[in-house]
C-alpha positions as a Python dict, from the first residue, in 0.01 Angstrom:
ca = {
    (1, 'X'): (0, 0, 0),
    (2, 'X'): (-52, -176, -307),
    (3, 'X'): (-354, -343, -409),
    (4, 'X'): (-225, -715, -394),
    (5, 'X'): (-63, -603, -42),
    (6, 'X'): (-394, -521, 61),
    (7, 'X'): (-541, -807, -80),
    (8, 'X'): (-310, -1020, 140),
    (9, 'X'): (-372, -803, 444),
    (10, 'X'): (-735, -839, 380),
    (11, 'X'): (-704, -1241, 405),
    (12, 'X'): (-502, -1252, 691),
    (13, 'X'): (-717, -1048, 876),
    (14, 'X'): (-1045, -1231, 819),
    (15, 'X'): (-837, -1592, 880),
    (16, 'X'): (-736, -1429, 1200),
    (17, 'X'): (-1089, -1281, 1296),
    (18, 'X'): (-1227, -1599, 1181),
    (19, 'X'): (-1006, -1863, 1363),
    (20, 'X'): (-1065, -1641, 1660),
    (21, 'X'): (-1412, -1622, 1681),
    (22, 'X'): (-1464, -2041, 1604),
    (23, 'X'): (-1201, -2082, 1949),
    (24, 'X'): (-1431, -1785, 2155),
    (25, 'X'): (-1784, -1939, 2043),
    (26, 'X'): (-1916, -2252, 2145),
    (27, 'X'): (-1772, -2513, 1912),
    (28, 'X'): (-2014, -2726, 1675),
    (29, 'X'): (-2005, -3107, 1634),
    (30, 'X'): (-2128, -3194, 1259),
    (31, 'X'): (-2169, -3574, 1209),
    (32, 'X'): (-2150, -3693, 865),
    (33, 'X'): (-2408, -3946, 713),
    (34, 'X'): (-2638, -4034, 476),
    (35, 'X'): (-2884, -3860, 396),
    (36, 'X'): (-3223, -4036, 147),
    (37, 'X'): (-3499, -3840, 35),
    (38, 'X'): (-3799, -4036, -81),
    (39, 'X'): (-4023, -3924, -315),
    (40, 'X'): (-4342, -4124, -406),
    (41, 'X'): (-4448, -4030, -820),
    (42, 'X'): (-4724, -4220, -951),
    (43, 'X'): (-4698, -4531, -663),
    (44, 'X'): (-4349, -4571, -683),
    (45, 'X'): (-4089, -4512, -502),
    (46, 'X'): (-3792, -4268, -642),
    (47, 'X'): (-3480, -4214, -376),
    (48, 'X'): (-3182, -3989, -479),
    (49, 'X'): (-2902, -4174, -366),
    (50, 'X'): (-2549, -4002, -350),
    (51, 'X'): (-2440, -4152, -724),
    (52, 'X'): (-2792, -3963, -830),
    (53, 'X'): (-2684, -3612, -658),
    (54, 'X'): (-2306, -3670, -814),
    (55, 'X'): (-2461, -3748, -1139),
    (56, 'X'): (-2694, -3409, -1160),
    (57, 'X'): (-2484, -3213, -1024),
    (58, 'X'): (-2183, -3328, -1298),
    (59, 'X'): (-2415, -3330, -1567),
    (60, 'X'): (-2564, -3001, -1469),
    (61, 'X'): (-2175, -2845, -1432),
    (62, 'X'): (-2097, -2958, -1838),
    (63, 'X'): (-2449, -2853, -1986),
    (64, 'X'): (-2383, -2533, -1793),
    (65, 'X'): (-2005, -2468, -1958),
    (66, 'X'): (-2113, -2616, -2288),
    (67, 'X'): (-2385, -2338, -2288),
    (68, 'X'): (-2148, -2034, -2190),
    (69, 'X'): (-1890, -2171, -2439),
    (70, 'X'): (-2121, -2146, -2709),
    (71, 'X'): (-2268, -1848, -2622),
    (72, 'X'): (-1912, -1705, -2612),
    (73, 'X'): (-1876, -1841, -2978),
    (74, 'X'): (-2218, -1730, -3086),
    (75, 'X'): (-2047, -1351, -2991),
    (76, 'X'): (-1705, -1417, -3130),
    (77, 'X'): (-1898, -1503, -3477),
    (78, 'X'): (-2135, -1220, -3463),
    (79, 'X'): (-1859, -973, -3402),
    (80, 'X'): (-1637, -1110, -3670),
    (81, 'X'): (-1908, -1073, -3932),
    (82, 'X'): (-1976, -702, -3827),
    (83, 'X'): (-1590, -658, -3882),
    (84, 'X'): (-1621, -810, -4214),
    (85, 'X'): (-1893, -599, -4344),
    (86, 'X'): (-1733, -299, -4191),
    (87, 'X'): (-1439, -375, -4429),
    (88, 'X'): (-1635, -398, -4787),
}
C-alpha cells in the first residue's frame, strides 16, 4: 500500500468511526448567539463586539505572515551573502 493509499484509508476510516460514534452518542444541540464581554478600564465601559473579534483576529493573521515573510527574507539574504563571500 502506498503512502497516499493509506492516507486515504486513514480518512475514511476516522469519517466512518467518527460519523458513527456522533449517531451512537447522545446528540448535542448548539444554539448560536451573541456573545458580549464587558470589561470596565478606568470607569468605562469597553465591549468586544463581533466587528472587534473580526478585526484582531485579521489584523493579528497579516502581522503574523508579514513577520514569517520577512523572517524568511532575513534568511534568504543572510545565506546569499555567505555564498558570496564563499566565492571571493
Amino acid at each position: 500500500m502506498t503512502n497516499l493509499n493509506k492516507a486515504v484509508f486513514f480518512a475514511l476510516a476516522m469519517m466512518v468511526i467518527g460519523t458513527t460514534l456522533s449517531q451512537v452518542l447522545k446528540p448535542v444541540t448548539v444554539e448560536a448567539g451573541t456573545f458580549y464581554r464587558v470589561y470596565i478600564i478606568k470607569g468605562q465601559v469597553l465591549q468586544f463586539t463581533p466587528l472587534f473579534w473580526t478585526i484582531a483576529i485579521v489584523g493579528g493573521c497579516i502581522v503574523i505572515t508579514l513577520a514569517y515573510v520577512s523572517w524568511r527574507k532575513y534568511r534568504a539574504e543572510k545565506k546569499l551573502k555567505k555564498r558570496d563571500k564563499t566565492f571571493d
